[in-house]
Every structure is written in C-alpha cells, then in structure tokens.
C-alpha positions in Angstrom: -4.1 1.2 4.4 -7.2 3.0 5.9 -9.4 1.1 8.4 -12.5 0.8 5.9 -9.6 -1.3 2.7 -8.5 -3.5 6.0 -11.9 -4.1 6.9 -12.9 -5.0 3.5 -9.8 -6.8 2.2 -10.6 -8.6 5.6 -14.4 -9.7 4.8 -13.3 -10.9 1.5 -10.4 -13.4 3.0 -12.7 -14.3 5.5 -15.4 -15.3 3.2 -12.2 -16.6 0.2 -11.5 -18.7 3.3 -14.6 -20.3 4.2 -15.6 -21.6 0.7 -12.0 -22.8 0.3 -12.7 -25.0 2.9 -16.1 -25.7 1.8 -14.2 -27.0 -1.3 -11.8 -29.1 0.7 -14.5 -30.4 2.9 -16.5 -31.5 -0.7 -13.9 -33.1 -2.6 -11.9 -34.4 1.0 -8.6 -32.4 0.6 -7.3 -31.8 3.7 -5.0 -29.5 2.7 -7.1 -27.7 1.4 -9.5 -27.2 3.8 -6.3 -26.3 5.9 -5.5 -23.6 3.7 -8.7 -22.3 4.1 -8.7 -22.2 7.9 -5.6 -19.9 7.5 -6.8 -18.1 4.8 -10.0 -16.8 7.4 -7.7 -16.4 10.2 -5.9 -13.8 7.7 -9.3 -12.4 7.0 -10.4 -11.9 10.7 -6.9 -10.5 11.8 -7.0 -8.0 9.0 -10.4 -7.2 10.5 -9.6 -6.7 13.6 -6.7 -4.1 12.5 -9.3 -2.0 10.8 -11.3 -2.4 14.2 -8.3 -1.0 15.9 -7.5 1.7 13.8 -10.8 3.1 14.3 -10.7 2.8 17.7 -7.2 4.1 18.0 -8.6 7.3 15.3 -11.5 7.7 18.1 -8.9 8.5 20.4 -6.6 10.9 18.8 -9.8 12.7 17.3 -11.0 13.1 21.0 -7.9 14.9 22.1 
C-alpha cells in the first residue's frame, strides 16, 4: 500500500475507533468500548506506517 491508503485507511480506524467507544461508553459495554480502544490503536499504527514510508521515500529520493 502507498503511504497516502495507510494514512487514510488509518484516519478512518482511528475515528471507527473512537465512536465505537463512544457507543460502549453510552450504552456501558465494556467490551465494547475495549474494542474500540484497539480499534484506534490500529488506526494510529497504520498512521504512523504511512508517516514512515514518507519519510523513508524522502530519503531514497534524496540519494
């Protein structure tokens, strides 16, 4: 995948995540608000692998 789809595939699991555990939070499922928390931490990682493929891009462009 290219750095922009991680990036954006990121933002949308991060923002999936948040409202799922809005949801939890609202209606007191734990779980659910668990699966939530996971389901940003995917969102963020995935962001910061689009982060470092630019950076690493930057790099090999420079040379």
């Amino acid at each position: 995948m290219s750095s922009t789809t991680d990036k954006i595939k990121g933002t949308a699991n991060e923002i999936a995540g948040k409202a799922r555990q809005a949801a939890g939070r609202a209606i007191g499922n734990h779980e659910e608000q668990a699966k939530g928390a996971v389901q940003e931490a995917k969102g963020n990682a995935q962001v910061a692998k689009g982060d470092v493929k630019d950076a690493v891009k930057k790099i090999v462009d420079k040379t």
